[in-house]
N, C-alpha and C positions, 0 to 999 in steps of 0.2 A: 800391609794393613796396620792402622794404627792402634796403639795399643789404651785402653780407658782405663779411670780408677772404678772398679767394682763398685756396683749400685747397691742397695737396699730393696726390697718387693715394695716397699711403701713408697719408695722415690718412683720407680717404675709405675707402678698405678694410681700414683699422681702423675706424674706425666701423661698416659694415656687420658683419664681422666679431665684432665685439661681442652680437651674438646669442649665447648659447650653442651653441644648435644648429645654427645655419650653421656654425662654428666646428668642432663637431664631425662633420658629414658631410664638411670640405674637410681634415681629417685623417684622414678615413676612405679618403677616396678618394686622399689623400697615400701609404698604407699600399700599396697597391696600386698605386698609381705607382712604389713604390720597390722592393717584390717586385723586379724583375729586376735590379736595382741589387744588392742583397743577396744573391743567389743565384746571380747571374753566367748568362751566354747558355748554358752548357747544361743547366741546370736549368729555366730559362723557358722553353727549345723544348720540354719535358715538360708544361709548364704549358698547359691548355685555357681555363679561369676562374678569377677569383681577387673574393673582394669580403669587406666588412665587415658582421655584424651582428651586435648586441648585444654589441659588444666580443671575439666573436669572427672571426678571419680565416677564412674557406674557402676552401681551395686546392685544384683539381683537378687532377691529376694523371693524365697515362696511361700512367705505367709503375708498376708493384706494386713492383717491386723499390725502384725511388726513394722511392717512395710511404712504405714500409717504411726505408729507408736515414734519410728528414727525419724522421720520428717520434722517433728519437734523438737529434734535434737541434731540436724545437721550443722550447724552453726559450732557449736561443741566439738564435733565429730571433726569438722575440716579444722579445728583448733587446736585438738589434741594430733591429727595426725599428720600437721605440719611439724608441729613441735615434734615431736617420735622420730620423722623424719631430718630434722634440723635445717629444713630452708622451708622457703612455701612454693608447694609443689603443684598447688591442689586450691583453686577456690571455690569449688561448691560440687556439692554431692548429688547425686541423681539416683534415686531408688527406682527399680522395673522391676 
């Protein structure tokens, strides 16, 4: 067996990493980690479910009023949490 020079954890999970599509599911689910980051504890106590697909975010909500209130403010929201995220992950938000 051949013998390597020892990696680093950060050489290693960039290499893994280097998949495109690992790459983009651990931004996807970055997006979602960072929802309550971006919206602050009382808008995440509203919050039921929140996930990523196809470049859209879905956020459930159980309040109408709120529900109604972030509609005004999605534009913002996928702005700030592309940015939080550092690529663009995410082009538009969908409130249920």
């Amino acid at each position: 067996m051949k013998r390597t020079e020892p990696k680093t954890i950060k050489e290693i999970i960039d290499r893994v990493l280097d998949d495109e599509s690992i790459r983009d599911a651990a931004r996807a689910q970055r997006i979602s980690f960072l929802w309550p980051e971006i919206v602050g504890p009382g808008i995440n106590r509203h919050t039921i479910r929140r996930y990523v697909s196809g470049g859209i975010f879905h956020v459930y909500i159980d309040s109408a009023p709120l529900k109604n209130e972030l509609q005004f403010h999605r534009s913002r929201l996928v702005e700030q949490l592309n940015r939080a995220a550092g690529a663009e992950v995410i082009t538009d938000i969908t409130f249920h």
